[in-house]
N, C-alpha and C positions, 0 to 999 in steps of 0.2 A: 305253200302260198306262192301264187304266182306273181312276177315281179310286175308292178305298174310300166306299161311301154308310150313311149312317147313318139308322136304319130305330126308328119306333116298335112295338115288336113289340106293344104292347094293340092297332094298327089291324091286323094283319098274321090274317089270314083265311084259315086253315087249313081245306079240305075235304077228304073223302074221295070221288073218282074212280074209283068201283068198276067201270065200264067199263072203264077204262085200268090197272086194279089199282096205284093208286098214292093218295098221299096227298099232297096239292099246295096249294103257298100261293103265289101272284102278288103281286109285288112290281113296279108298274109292267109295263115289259115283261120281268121276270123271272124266271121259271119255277124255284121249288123243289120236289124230290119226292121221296119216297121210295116206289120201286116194292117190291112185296109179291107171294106165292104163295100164293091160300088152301089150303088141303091139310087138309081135314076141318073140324077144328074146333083147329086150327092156321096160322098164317099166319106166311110165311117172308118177312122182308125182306131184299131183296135187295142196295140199292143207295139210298143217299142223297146226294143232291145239292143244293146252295146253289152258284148262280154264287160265284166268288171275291169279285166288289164288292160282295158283301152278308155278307161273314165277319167272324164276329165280332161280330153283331149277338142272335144266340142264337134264328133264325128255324132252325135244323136239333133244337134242342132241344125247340123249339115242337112240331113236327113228328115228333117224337119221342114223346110227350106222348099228342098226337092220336092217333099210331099205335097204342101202349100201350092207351090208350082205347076204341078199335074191336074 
């Protein structure tokens, strides 16, 4: 079991990956994202993801945020 890590989320660097339709923050070798469907002038998300050893850190909220924002 991996150990829970604790994360400064002001470093935590939230982009939008509009090749991949997704909106992504790296955390080490950590991969968080939330994949997206644009659909007009509409965009449907799909699916959000924070590995488990970074919950609870408020890096999916972050991500959220950004999403909202776009």
């Amino acid at each position: 079991m991996e150990r829970m890590m604790k994360v400064d989320l002001e470093n935590v660097q939230v982009y939008v990956n509009s090749e991949a339709n997704r909106i992504e923050g790296r955390i080490e070798d950590y991969l968080c994202l939330i994949d997206f469907i644009p659909a007009g002038r509409v965009i449907v998300f799909t699916h959000t993801e924070v590995p488990p050893v970074l919950g609870g850190n408020g890096i999916a909220g972050k991500m959220v945020r950004a999403a909202l924002a776009y």
